[in-house]
C-alpha positions as CSV (number, residue, x, y, z in Angstrom):
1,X,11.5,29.4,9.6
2,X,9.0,27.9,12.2
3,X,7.3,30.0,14.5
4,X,9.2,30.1,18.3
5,X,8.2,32.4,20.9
6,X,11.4,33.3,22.6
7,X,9.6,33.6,25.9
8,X,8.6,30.4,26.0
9,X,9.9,27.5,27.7
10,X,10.5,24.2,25.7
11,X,10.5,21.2,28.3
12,X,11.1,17.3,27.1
13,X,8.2,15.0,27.8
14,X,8.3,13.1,31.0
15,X,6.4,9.7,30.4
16,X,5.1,8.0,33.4
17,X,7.0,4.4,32.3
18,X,10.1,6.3,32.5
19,X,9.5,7.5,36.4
20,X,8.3,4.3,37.1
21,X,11.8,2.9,35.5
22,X,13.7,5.5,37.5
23,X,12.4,4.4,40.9
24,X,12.4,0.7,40.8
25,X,16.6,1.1,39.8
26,X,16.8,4.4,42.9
27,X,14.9,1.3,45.4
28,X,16.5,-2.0,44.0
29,X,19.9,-0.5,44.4
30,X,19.2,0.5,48.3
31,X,16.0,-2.0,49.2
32,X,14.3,0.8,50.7
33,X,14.6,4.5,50.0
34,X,13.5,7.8,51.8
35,X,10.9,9.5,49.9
36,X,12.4,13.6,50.4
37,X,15.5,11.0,49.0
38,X,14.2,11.7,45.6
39,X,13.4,15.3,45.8
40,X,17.1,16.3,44.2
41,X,16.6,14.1,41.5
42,X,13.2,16.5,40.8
43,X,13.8,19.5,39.7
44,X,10.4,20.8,37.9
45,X,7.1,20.3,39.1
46,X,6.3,18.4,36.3
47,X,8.9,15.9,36.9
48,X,7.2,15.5,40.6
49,X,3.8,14.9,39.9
50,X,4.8,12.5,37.1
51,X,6.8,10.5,40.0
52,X,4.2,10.7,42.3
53,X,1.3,9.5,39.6
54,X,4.2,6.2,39.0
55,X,4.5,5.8,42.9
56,X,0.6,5.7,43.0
57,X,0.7,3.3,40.0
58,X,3.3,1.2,41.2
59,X,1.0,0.9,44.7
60,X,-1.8,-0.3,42.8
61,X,0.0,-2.7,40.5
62,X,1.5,-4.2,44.1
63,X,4.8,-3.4,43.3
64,X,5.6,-1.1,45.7
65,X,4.5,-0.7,49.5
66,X,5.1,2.6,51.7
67,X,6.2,2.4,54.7
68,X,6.2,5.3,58.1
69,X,7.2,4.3,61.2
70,X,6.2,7.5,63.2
71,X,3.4,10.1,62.7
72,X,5.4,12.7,60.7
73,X,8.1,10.6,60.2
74,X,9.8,9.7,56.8
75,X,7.9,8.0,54.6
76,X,10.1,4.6,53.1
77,X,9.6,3.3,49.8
78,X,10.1,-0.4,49.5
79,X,9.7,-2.6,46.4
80,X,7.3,-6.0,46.7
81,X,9.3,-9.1,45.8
């Protein structure tokens, strides 16, 4: 019988391909989305820092581009054609 602590939580890997796959179909089906948008969609911490590390990668690759019209304001995510 394997050793499993009953206290503690099992959680599924989140691999940052996968977030990355997640938000270009959430943007392609709406050309632009809300950033607090995807916030329902992550429900562990782990889950957001993985989809902010692929937003960060998908900046870099110049796939994606951020866009804020007003100090403050919403922050848009739009994919690069």
């Amino acid at each position: 019988m394997p050793d499993v602590n009953p206290y503690e939580l099992q959680e599924d890997p989140i691999h940052l391909d996968e977030q990355i796959a997640f938000l270009k179909g959430e943007i392609d089906s709406a050309k632009h989305l809300c950033f607090t948008a995807l916030f329902p969609f992550l429900k562990t911490r782990l889950r957001i820092v993985v989809t902010f590390m692929a937003i960060l990668e998908m900046i870099q690759n110049k796939e994606l581009n951020l866009l804020q019209k007003n100090i403050f304001g919403d922050i848009q995510l739009e994919i690069i054609i």
